[in-house]
N, C-alpha and C positions, 0 to 999 in steps of 0.2 A: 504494500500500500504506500502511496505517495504520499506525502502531508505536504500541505501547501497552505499560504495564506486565502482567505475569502476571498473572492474574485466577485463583481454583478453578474457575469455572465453563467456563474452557479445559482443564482437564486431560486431560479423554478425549480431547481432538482434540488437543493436543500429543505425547500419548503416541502417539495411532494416526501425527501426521509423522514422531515418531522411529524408531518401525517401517519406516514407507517410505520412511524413508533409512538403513535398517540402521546406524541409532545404539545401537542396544540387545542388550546382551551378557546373558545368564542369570546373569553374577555381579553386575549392575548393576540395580538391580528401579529402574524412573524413577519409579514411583510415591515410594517412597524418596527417590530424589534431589531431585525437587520439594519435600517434606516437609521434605526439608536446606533445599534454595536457599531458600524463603522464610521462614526462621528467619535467613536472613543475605545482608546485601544483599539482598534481596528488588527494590528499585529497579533492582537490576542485572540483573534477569529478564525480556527483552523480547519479545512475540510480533509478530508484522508479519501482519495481517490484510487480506483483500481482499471485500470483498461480506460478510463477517462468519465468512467461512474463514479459518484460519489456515491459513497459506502460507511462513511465519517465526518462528524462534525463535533465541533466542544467550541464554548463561547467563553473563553477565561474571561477576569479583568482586576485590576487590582488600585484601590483608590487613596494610596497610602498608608492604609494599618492593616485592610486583611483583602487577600487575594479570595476570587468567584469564581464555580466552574457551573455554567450554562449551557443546557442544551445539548448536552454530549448524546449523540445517538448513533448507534451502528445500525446498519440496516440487517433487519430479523436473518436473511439471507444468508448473512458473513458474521454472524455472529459465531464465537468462541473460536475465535480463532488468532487471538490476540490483539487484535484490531480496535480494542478500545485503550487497551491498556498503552496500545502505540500513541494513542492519540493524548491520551492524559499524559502522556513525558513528553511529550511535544510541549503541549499547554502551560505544563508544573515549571519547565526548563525557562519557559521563556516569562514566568512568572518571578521565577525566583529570581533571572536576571535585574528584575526591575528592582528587586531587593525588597521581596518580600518575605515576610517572615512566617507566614501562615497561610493558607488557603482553606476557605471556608465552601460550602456545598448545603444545600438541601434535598433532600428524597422524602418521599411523601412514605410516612411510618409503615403503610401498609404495602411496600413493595420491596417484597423481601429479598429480592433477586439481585437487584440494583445496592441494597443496602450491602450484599454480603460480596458484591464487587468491588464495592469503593472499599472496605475490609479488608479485601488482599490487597489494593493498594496502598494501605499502611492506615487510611480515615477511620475515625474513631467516633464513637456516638460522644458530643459534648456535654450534652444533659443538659440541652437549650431549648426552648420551645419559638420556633421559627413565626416571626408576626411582619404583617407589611398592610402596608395604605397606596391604596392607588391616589397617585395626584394626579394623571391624566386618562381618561378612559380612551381607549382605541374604538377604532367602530369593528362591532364584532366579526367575528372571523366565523366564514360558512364552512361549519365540515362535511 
């Protein structure tokens, strides 16, 4: 798998992985959140391409005190097969470059799959309870 920076000319096929790994909520339009991510950190936006399909994505960022890892999805297809784990030392590498000291993630409690893969990658449950406020609403996203 290739890793590369976000490109526009990926976005319809980032958007269609995030679909097929049900990353994508109606209050969350990704066309939006692309639009965000590469107005910041943009460098921290990595796709993991195979044959010239993208098969990989993780959205890092890091704002000063704690480093974000967004959006990482493999496609169900190429799953276990190392392919996230490539992506996430992509991500973690060019994170720490910035000199950060931590990276921080959310998984939704009840997905046990995802929790016990960020586990072999060394993440650890904080014993935080995860809270957020939207200040802008997107127009919603048709799934």
């Amino acid at each position: 798998m290739e890793i590369e920076e976000y490109r526009e000319k990926y976005g319809v096929q980032v958007i269609e992985l995030w679909l097929k790994c049900k990353l994508v909520v109606p209050s969350n339009n990704p066309r939006r959140d692309i639009e965000r991510k590469i107005e910041v950190d943009r460098d921290l936006f990595l796709v993991g391409r195979i044959q010239g399909k993208i098969v990989a994505t993780v959205m890092g960022g890091y704002e000063g005190h704690r480093g974000w890892i967004n959006y990482l999805a493999v496609d169900p297809e190429y799953r276990n097969n190392g392919y996230g784990r490539l992506i996430m030392r992509a991500v973690e590498k060019r994170i720490r470059a910035k000199g950060c000291p931590k990276i921080n993630l959310q998984v939704r409690n009840s997905n046990d799959t995802v929790i016990k893969f960020y586990k072999s990658l060394g993440y650890a449950d904080d014993h935080v309870i995860g809270l957020g406020k939207r200040l802008e609403e997107d127009e919603p996203f048709g799934i």
